[in-house]
ZADREN-585335 format. One record per residue (C-alpha): residue number from 1; residue in one letter; z, y, x; chain. Coordinates in nm, 4 decimals, always signed. Each point is the difference from the previous one (the first is absolute). Example, Ala and Ser with C-alpha at 12.3 -4.5 7.8 and 13.67 -1.06 7.14 Angstrom:
2
+-------+------+----------+----------+----------+------+
: kolnu : lose :        Z :        Y :        X : zaza :
+-------+------+----------+----------+----------+------+
:     1 :    a :  +0.7800 :  -0.4500 :  +1.2300 :    A :
:     2 :    s :  -0.0660 :  +0.3440 :  +0.1370 :    A :
+-------+------+----------+----------+----------+------+
END
This chain:
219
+-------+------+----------+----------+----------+------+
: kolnu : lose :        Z :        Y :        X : zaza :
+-------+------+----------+----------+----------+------+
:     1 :    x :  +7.1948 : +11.6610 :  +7.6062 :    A :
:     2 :    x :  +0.2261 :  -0.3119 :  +0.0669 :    A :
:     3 :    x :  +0.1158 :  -0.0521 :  +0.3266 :    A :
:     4 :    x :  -0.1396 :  -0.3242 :  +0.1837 :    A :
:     5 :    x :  +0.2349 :  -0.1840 :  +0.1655 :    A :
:     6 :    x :  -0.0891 :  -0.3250 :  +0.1840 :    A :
:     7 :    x :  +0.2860 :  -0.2191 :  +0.1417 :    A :
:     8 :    x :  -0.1286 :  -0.2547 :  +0.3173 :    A :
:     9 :    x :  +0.2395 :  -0.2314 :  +0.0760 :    A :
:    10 :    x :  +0.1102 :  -0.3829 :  +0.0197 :    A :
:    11 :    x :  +0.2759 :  -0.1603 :  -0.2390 :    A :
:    12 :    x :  +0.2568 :  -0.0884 :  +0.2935 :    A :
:    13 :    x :  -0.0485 :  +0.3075 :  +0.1453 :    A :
:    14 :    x :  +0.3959 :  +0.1762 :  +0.0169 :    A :
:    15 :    x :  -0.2106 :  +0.3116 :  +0.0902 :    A :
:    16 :    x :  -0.2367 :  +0.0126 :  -0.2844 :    A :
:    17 :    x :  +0.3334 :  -0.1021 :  -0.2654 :    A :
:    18 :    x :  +0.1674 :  +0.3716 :  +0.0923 :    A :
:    19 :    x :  -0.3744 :  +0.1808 :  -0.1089 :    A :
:    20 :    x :  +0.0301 :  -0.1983 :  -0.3454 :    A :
:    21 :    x :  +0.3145 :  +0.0953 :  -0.0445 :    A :
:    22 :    x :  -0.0339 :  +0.3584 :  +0.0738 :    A :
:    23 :    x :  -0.3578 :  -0.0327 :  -0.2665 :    A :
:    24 :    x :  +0.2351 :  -0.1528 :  -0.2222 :    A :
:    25 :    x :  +0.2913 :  +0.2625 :  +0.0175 :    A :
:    26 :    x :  -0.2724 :  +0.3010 :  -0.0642 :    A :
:    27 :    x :  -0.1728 :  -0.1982 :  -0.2853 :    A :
:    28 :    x :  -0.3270 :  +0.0173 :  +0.1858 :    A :
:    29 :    x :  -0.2578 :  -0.2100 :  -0.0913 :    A :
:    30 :    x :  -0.2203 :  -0.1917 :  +0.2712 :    A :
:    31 :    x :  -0.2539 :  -0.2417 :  +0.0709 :    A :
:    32 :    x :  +0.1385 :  -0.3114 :  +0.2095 :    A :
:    33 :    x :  -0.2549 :  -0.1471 :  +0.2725 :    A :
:    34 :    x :  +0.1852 :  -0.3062 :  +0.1469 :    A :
:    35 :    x :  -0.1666 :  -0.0517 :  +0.3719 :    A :
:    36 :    x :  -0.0625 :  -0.3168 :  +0.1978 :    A :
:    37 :    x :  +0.1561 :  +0.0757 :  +0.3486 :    A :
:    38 :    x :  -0.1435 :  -0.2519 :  +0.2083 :    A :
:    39 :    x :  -0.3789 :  +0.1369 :  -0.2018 :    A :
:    40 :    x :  +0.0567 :  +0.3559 :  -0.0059 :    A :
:    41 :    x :  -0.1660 :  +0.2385 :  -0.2573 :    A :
:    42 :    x :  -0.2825 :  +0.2442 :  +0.0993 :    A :
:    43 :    x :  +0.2130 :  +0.2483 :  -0.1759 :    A :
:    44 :    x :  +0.3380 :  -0.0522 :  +0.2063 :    A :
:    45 :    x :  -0.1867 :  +0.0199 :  +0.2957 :    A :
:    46 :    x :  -0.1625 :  +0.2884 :  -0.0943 :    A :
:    47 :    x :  +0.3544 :  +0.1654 :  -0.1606 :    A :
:    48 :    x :  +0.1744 :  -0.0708 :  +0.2672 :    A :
:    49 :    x :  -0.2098 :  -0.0074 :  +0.3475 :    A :
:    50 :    x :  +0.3181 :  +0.0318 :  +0.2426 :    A :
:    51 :    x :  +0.2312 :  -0.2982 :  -0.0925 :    A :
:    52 :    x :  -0.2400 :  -0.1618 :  -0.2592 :    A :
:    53 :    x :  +0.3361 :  -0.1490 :  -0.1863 :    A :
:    54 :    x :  +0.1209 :  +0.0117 :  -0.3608 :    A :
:    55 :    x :  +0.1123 :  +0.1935 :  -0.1834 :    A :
:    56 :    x :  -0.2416 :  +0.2503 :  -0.0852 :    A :
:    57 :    x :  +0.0448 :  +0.2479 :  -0.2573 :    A :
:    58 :    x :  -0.3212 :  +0.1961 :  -0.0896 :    A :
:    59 :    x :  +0.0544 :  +0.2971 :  -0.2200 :    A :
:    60 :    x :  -0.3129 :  +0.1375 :  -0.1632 :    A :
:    61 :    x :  -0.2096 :  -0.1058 :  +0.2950 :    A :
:    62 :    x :  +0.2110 :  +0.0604 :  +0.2570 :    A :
:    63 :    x :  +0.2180 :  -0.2466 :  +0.2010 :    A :
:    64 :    x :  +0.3714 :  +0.0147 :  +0.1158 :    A :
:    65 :    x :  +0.1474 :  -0.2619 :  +0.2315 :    A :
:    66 :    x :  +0.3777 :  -0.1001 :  +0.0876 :    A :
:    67 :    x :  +0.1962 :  -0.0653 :  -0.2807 :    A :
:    68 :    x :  +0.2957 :  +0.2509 :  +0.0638 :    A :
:    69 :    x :  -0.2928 :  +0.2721 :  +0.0108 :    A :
:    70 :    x :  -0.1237 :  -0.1471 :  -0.2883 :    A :
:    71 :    x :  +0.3089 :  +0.0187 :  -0.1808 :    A :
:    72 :    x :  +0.0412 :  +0.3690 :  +0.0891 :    A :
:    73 :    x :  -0.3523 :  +0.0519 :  -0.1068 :    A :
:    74 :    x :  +0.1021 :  -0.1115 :  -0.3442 :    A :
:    75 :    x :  +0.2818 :  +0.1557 :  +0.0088 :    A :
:    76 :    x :  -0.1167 :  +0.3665 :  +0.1012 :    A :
:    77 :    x :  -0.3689 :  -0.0549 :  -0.2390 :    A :
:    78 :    x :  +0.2035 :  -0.0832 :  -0.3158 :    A :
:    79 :    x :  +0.3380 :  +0.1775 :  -0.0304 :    A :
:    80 :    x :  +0.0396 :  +0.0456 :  -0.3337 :    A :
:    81 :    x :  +0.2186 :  -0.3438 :  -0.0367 :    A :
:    82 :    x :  +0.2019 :  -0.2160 :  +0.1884 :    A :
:    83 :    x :  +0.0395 :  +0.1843 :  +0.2767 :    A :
:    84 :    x :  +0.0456 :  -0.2453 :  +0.3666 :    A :
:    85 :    x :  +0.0754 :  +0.2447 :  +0.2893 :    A :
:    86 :    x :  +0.3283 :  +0.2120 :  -0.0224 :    A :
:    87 :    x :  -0.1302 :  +0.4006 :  -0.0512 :    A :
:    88 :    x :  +0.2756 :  +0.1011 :  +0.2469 :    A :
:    89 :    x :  -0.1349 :  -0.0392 :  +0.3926 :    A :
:    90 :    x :  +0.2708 :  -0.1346 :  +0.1750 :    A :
:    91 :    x :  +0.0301 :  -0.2723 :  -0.3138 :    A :
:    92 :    x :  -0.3712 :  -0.0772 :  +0.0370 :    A :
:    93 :    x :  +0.0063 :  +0.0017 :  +0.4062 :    A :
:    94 :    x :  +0.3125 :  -0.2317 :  -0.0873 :    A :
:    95 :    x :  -0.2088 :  -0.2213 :  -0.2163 :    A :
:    96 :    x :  -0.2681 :  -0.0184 :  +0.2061 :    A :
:    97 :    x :  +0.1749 :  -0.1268 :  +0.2873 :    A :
:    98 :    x :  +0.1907 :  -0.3057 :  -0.2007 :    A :
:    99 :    x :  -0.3628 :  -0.0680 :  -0.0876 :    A :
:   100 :    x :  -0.1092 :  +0.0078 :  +0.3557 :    A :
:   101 :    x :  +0.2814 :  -0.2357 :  +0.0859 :    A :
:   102 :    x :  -0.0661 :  -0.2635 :  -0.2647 :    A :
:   103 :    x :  -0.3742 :  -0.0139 :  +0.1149 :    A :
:   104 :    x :  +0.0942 :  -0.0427 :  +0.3866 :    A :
:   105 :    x :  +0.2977 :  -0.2525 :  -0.0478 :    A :
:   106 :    x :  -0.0234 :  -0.1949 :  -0.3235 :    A :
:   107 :    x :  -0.3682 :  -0.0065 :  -0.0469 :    A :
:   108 :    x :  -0.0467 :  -0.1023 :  +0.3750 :    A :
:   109 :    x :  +0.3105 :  -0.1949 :  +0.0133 :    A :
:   110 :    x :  -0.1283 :  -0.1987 :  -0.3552 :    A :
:   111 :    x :  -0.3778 :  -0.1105 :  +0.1393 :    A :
:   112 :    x :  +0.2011 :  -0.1299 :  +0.3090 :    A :
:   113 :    x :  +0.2445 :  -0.2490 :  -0.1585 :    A :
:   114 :    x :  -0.3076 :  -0.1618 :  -0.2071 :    A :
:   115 :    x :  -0.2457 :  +0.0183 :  +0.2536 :    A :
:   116 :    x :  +0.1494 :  -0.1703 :  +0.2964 :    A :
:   117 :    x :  +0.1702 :  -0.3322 :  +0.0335 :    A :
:   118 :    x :  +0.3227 :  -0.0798 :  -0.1504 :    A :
:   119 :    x :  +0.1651 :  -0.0959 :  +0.2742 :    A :
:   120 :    x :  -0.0924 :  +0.3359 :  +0.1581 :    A :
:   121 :    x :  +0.1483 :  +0.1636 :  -0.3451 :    A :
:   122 :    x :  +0.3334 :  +0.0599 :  +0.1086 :    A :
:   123 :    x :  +0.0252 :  +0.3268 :  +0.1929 :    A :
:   124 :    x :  -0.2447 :  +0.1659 :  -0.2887 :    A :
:   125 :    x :  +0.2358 :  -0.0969 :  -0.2552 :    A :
:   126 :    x :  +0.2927 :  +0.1344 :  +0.2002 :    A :
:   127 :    x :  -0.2289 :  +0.3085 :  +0.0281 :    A :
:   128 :    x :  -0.1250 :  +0.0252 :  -0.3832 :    A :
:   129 :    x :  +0.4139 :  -0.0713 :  -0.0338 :    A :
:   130 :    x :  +0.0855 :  +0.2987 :  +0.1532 :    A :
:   131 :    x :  -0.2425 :  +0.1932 :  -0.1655 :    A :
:   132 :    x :  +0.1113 :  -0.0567 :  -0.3618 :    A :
:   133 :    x :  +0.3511 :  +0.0716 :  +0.1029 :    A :
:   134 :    x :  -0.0957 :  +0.3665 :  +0.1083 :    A :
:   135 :    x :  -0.2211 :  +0.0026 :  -0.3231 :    A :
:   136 :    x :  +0.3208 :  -0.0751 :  -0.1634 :    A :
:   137 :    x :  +0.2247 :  +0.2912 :  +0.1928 :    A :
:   138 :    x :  -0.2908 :  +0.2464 :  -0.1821 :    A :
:   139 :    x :  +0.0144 :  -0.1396 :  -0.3189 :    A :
:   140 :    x :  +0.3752 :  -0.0613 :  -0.0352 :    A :
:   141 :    x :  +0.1152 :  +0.0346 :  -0.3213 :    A :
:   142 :    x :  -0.3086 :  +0.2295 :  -0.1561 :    A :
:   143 :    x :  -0.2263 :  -0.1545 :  -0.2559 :    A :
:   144 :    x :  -0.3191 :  +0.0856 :  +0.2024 :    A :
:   145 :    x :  -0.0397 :  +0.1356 :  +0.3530 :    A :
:   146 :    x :  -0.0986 :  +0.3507 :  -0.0554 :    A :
:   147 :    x :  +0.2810 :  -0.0278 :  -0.2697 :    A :
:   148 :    x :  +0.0038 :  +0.0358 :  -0.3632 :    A :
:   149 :    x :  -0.3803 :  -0.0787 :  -0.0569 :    A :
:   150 :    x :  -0.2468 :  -0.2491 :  +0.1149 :    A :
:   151 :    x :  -0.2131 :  +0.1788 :  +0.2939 :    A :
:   152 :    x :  -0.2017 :  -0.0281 :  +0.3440 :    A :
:   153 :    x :  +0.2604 :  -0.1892 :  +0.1876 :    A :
:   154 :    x :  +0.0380 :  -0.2796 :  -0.3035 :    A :
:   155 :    x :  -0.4055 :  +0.0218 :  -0.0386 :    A :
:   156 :    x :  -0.0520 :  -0.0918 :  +0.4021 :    A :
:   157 :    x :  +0.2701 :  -0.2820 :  -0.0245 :    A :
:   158 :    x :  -0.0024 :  -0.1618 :  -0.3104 :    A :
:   159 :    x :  -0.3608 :  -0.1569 :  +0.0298 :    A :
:   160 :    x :  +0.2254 :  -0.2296 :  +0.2958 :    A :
:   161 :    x :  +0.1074 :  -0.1576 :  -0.3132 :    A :
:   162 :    x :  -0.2777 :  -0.1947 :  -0.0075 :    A :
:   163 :    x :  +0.0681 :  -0.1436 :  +0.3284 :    A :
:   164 :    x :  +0.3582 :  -0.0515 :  -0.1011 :    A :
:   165 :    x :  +0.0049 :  -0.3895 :  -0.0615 :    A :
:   166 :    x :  -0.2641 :  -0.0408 :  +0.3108 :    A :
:   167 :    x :  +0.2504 :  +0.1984 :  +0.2058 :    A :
:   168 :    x :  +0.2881 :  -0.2414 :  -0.0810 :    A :
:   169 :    x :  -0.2372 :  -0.3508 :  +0.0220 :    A :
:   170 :    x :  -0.0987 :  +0.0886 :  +0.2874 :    A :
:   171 :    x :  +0.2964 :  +0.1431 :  +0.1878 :    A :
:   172 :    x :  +0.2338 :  -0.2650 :  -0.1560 :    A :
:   173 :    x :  +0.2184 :  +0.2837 :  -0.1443 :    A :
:   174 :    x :  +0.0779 :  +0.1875 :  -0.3450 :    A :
:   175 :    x :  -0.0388 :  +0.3238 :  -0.0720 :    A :
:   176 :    x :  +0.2268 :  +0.0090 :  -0.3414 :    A :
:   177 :    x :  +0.2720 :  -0.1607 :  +0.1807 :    A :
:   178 :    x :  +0.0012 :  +0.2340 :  +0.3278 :    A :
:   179 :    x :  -0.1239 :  +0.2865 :  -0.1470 :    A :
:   180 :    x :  +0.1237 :  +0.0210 :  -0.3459 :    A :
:   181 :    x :  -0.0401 :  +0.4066 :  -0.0451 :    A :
:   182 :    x :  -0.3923 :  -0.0049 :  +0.1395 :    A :
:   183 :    x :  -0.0164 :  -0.3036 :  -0.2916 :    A :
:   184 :    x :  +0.1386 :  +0.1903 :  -0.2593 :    A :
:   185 :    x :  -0.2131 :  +0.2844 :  +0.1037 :    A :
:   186 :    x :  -0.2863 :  -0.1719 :  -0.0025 :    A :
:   187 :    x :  +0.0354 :  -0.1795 :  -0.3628 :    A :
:   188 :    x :  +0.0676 :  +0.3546 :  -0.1214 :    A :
:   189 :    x :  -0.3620 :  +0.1550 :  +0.1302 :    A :
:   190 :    x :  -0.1452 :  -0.3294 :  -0.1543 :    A :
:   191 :    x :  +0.1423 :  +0.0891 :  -0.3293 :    A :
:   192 :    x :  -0.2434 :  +0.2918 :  -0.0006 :    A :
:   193 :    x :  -0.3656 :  -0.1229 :  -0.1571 :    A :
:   194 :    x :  -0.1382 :  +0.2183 :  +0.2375 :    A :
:   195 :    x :  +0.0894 :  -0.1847 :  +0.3351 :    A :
:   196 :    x :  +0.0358 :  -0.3552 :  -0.1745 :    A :
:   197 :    x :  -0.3746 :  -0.0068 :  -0.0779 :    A :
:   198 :    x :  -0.0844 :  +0.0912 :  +0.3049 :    A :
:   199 :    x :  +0.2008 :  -0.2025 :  +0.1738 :    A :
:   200 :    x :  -0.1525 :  -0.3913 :  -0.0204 :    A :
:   201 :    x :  +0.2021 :  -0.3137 :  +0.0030 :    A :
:   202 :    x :  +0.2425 :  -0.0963 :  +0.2760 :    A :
:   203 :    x :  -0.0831 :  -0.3865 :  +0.0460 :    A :
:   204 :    x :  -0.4260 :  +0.0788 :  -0.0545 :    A :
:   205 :    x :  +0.0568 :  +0.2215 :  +0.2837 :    A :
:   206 :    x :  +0.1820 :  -0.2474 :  +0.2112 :    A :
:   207 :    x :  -0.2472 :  -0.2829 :  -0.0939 :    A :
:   208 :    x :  -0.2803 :  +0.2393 :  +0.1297 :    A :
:   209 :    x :  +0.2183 :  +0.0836 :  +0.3690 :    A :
:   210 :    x :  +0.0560 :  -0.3839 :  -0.0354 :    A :
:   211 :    x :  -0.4109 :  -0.0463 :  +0.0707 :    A :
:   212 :    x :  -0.0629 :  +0.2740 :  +0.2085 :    A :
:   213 :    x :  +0.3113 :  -0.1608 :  +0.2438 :    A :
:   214 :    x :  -0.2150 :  -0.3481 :  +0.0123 :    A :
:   215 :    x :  -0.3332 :  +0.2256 :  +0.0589 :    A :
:   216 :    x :  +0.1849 :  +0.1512 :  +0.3233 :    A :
:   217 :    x :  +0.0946 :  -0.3278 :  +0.0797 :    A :
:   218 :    x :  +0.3697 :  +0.0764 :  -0.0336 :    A :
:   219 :    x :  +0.0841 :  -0.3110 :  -0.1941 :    A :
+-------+------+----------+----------+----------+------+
END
């Protein structure tokens, strides 16, 4: 019997991107349910009572919430290819903490510089700045951040791509010209079929941060 594997989520969603790519790296096949977030779904609610947020990913009934736990869900349920997560601990418990530090400084960092005022915009750049440069000291000179191969680190950061143009309209700067390895990085994981259909267009997701910045009244 075929696994069932449902996929809650909404398109702009950074979050949700890293569970299709992971889907998309194992070759697993699921059924999409785009949700309205201001008109949640009985079936979010229900799937995830705590936070009551997308993404969900429902496996054969049965929900798991956060995408990094998603991603090691996939991960650890289908190992036969494309393996995420280094086998060797300290590698992993290395991994895991790069991911941990993308979600608590450029995923906060990112919602801040398009969701306040532009004239407030300048110490979040200076902070999203600072970031990418220590992003950079990790990557240096390797293809991908666990190395060789694309993996959990690239997964958790690469669906920022999306974000990249919004990122630079709003905080007046560019990312190719300050950060030219992070660039290169990323146009190498969008090479890969797997992330660039998961990943959807830079200036459709900037139009859509462009409404929801006149809805909060920010311009």
């Amino acid at each position: 019997m075929a696994d069932e594997v449902i996929l809650l989520d909404f398109w702009p969603s950074m979050f949700g991107m890293r569970v299709k790519i992971a889907l998309a790296e194992k070759g697993i096949e699921y059924e999409y349910k785009e949700e309205n977030l201001w008109n949640k779904s009985t079936q979010l609610l229900q799937m995830n009572p705590v936070h009551q947020l997308i993404p969900v990913l429902i496996h054969n009934g049965k929900p798991v919430c956060e995408s990094l736990v998603m991603v090691e869900y996939i991960d650890e349920v289908w190992k036969d290819k494309s393996p995420l997560l280094p086998t060797d601990p300290h590698q992993r418990a290395h991994a895991r903490f790069w991911t941990d530090f993308v979600d608590k400084k450029v995923f906060d960092v990112s919602k801040r510089i398009w969701s306040t005022k532009i004239e407030e915009n300048e110490s979040t750049k200076k902070e999203l700045i600072e970031t990418f440069k220590i992003l950079e000291g990790k990557l240096r000179d390797k293809p991908y951040f666990g190395g060789e191969t694309f993996g959990f680190v690239d997964l958790a950061l690469i669906t920022f791509y999306s974000r990249f143009y919004s990122a630079e309209m709003f905080g007046n700067f560019s990312i190719e010209a300050e950060f030219p390895e992070i660039n290169a990085w990323a146009k190498r994981c969008m090479q890969k079929d797997t992330v660039a259909k998961s990943i959807p267009d830079q200036k459709k997701v900037y139009e859509f941060l462009v409404q929801m910045r006149k809805q909060l009244g920010l311009d």
